[in-house]
VODREN-774430 format. One line per field, with one value per residue: residue in three letters; y, x negated, z negated of N, C-alpha, C in turn. Coordinates in nm, 2 decimals. Layout:
<atoms>
r	ALA/... .
n_yy	Y/... .
n_xx	X/... .
n_zz	Z/... .
ca_yy	Y/... .
ca_xx	X/... .
ca_zz	Z/... .
c_yy	Y/... .
c_xx	X/... .
c_zz	Z/... .
</atoms>
This chain:
<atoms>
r	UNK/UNK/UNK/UNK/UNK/UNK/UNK/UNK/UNK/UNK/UNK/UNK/UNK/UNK/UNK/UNK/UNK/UNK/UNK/UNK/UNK/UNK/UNK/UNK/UNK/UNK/UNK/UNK/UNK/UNK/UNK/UNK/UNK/UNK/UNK/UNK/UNK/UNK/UNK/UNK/UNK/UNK/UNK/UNK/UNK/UNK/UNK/UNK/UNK/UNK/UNK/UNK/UNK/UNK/UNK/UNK/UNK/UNK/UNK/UNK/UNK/UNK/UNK/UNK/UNK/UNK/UNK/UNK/UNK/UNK/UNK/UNK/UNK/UNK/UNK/UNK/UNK/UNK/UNK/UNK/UNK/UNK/UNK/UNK/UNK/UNK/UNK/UNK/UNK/UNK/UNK/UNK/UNK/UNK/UNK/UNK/UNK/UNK/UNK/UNK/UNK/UNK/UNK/UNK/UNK/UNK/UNK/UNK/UNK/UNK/UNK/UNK/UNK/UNK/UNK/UNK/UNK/UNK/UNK .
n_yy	11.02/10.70/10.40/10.28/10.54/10.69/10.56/10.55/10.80/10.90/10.73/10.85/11.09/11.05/10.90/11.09/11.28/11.14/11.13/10.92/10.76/10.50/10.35/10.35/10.15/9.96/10.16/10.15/9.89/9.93/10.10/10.01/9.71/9.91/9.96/9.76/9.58/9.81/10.14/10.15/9.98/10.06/10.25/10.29/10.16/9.93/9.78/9.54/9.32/9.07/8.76/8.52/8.22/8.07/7.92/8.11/8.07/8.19/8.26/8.40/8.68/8.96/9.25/9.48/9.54/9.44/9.31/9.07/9.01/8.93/8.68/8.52/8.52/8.71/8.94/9.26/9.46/9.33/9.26/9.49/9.60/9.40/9.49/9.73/9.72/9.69/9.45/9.11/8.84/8.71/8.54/8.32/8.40/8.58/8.94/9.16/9.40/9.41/9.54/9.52/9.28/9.17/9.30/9.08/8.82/8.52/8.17/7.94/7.62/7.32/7.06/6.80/6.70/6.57/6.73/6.50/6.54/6.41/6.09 .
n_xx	-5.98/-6.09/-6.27/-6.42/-6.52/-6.60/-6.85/-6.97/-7.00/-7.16/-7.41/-7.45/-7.53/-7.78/-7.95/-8.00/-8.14/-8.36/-8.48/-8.47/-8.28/-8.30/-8.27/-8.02/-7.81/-7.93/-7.90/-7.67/-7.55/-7.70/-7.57/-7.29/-7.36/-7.41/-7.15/-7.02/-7.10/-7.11/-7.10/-7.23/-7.42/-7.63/-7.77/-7.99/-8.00/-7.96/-8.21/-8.35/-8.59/-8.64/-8.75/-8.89/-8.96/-9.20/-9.04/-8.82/-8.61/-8.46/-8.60/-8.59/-8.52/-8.57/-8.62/-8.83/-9.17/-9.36/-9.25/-9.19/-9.47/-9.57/-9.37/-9.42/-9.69/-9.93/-10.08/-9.96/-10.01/-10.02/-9.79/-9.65/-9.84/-9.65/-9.40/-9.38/-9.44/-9.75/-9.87/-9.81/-9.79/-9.79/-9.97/-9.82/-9.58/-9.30/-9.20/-8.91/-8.68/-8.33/-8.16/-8.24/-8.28/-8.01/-7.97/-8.11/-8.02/-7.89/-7.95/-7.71/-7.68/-7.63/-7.63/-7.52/-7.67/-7.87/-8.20/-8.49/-8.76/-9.08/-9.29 .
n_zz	-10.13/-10.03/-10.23/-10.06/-9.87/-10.06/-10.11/-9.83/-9.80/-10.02/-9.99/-9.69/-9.79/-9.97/-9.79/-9.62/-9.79/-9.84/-9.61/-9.41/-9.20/-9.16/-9.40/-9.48/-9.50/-9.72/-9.90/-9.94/-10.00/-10.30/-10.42/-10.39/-10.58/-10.82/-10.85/-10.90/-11.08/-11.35/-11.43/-11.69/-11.75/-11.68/-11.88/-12.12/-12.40/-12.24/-12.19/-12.17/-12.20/-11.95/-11.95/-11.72/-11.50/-11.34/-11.14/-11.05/-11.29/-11.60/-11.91/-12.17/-12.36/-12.44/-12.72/-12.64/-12.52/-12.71/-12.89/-12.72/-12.63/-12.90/-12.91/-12.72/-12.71/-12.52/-12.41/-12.49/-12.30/-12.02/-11.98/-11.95/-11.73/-11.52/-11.51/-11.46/-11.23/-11.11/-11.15/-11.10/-11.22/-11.56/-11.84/-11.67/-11.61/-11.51/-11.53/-11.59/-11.62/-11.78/-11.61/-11.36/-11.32/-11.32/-11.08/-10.91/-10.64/-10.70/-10.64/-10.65/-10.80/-10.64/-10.71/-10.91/-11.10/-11.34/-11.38/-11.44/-11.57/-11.41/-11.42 .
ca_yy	10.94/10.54/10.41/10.25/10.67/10.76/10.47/10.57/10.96/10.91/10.65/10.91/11.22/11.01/10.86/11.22/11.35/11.07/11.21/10.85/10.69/10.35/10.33/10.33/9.99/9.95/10.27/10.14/9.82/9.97/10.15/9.89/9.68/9.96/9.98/9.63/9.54/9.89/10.23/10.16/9.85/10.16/10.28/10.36/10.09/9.76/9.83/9.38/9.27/8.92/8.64/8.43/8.16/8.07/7.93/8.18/8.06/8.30/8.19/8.46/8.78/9.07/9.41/9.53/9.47/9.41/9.19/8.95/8.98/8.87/8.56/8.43/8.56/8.74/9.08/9.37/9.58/9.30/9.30/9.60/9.63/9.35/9.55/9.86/9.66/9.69/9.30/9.02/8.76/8.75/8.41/8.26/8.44/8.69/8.99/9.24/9.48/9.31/9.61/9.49/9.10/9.17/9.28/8.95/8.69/8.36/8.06/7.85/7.47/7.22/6.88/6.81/6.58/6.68/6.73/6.40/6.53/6.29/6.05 .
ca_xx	-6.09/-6.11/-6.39/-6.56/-6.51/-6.70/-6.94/-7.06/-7.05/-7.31/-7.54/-7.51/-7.67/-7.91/-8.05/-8.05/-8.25/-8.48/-8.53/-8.50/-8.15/-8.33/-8.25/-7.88/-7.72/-7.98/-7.85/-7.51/-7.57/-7.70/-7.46/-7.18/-7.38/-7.41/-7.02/-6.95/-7.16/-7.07/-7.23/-7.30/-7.54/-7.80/-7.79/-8.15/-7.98/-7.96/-8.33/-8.39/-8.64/-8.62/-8.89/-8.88/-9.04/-9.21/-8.92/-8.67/-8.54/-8.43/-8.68/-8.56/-8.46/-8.65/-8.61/-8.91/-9.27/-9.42/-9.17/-9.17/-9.60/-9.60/-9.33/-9.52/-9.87/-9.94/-10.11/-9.86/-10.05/-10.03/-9.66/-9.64/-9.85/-9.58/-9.28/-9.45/-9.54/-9.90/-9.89/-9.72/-9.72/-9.85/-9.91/-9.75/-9.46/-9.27/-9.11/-8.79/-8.58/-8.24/-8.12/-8.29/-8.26/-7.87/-7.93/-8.15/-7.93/-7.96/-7.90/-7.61/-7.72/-7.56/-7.67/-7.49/-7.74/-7.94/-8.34/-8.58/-8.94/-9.19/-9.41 .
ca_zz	-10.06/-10.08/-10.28/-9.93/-9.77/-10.14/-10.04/-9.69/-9.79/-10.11/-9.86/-9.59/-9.85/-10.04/-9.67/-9.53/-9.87/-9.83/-9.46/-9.31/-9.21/-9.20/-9.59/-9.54/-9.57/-9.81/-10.04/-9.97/-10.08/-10.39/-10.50/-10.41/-10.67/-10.92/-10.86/-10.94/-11.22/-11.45/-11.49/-11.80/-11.72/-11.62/-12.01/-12.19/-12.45/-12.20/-12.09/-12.23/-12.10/-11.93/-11.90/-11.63/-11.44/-11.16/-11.01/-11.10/-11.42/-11.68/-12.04/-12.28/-12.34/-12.55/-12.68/-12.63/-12.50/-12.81/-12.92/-12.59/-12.67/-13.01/-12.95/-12.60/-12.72/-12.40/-12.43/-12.43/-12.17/-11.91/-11.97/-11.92/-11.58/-11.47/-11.57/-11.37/-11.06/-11.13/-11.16/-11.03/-11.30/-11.67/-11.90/-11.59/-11.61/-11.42/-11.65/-11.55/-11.71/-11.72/-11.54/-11.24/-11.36/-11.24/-10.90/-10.82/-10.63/-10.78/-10.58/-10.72/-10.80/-10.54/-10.76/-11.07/-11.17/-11.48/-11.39/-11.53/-11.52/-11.34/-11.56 .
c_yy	10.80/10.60/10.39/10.40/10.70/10.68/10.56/10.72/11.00/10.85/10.71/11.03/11.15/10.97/10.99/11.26/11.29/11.11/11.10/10.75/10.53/10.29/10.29/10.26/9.95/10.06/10.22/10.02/9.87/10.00/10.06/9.82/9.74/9.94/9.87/9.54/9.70/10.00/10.22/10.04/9.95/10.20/10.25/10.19/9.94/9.76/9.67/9.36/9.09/8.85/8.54/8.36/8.15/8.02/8.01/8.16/8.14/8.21/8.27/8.58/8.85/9.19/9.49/9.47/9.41/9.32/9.04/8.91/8.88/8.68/8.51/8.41/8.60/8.90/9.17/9.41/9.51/9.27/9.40/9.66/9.54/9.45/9.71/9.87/9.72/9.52/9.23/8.92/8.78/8.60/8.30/8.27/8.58/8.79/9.09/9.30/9.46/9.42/9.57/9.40/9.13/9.21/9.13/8.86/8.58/8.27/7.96/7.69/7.42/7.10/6.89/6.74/6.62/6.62/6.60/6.47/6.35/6.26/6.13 .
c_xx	-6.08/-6.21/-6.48/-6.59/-6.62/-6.82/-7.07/-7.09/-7.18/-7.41/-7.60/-7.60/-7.74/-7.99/-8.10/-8.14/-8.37/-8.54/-8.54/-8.34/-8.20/-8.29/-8.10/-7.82/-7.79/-7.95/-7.72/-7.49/-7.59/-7.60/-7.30/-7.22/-7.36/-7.23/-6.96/-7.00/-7.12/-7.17/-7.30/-7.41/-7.66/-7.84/-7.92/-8.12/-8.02/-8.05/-8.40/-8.51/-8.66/-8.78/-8.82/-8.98/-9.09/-9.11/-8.79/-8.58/-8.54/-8.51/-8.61/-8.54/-8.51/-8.62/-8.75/-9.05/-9.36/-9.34/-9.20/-9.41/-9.62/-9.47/-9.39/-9.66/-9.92/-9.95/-10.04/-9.91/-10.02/-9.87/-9.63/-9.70/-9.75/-9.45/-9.29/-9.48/-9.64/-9.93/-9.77/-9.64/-9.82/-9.87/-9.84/-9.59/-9.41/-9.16/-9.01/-8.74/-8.46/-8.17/-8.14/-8.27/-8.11/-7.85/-7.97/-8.07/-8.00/-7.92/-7.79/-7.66/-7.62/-7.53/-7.63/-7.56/-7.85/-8.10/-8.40/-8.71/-8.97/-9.29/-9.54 .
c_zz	-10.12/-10.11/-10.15/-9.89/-9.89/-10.12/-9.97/-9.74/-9.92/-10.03/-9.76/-9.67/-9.87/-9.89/-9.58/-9.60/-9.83/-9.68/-9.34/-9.30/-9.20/-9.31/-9.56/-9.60/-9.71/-9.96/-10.03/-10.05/-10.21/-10.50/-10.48/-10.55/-10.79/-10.95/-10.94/-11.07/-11.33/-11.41/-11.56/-11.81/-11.74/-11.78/-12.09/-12.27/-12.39/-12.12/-12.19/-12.11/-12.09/-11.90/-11.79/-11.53/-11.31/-11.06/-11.02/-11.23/-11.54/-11.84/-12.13/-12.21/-12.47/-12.55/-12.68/-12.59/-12.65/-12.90/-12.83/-12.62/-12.73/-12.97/-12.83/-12.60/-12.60/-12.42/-12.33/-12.29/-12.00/-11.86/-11.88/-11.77/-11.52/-11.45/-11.46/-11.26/-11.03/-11.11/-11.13/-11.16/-11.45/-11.80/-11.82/-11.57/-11.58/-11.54/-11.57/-11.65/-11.68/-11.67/-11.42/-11.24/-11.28/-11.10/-10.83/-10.74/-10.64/-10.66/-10.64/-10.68/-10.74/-10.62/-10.90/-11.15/-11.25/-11.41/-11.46/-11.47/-11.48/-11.47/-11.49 .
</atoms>
C-alpha cells in the first residue's frame, strides 16, 4: 500500500467510528499533518506550552503552567481554563500546547520592512 492508499483507508475507519463521513477530509488532513511533522511531535515530553498574542505572534515558550504563571504573573487556573478551552484569552494572551501550536498555519510576512511603532 502507498502512503496516500494508508491515508484514505485510516480517514475512511476513523469517519465511519465517528458515525459521520462529513469529518473526512478533515481526518485526512489530520493525519497527513501528523505524517509530516513526526509521530514523535505527539510525545507526553513536547507538551511546551506557547504564549501568544493577540495577533498571532509566538511570546515564549514554557514547561509547564506554573512556570508560564509565575514569569507573566497570570493566575495558573486561568491558564489552565485557556489551555482546556474553557477560555479564550488570559492576561491578554492566548495559550497552546506546542503540539497544537504546529498545526496552526501562520501567514508568511510579505514586507521586509522592520515594524516602527506609532508615536
Amino acid at each position: 500500500m502507498t502512503q496516500g492508499e494508508v491515508i484514505n483507508k485510516l480517514s475512511m475507519e476513523c469517519a465511519l467510528a465517528l458515525g459521520e463521513l462529513d469529518h473526512l477530509q478533515t481526518i485526512r488532513t489530520y493525519i497527513q499533518m501528523a505524517l509530516s511533522i513526526g509521530i514523535d511531535h505527539f510525545r507526553k515530553e513536547m507538551e511546551e506550552i506557547v504564549v501568544v498574542d493577540m495577533y498571532g505572534v509566538e511570546c515564549g515558550r514554557y514547561k509547564s503552567t506554573i512556570e508560564t504563571s509565575q514569569k507573566l504573573g497570570i493566575c495558573r487556573q486561568d491558564i489552565t481554563k485557556v489551555l482546556n478551552g474553557r477560555g479564550h484569552t488570559a492576561g491578554g494572551f492566548r495559550f497552546m500546547y506546542s503540539r497544537d501550536y504546529e498545526l496552526v498555519p501562520r501567514k508568511q510576512s510579505t514586507s521586509s520592512l522592520p515594524i516602527v511603532p506609532l508615536s
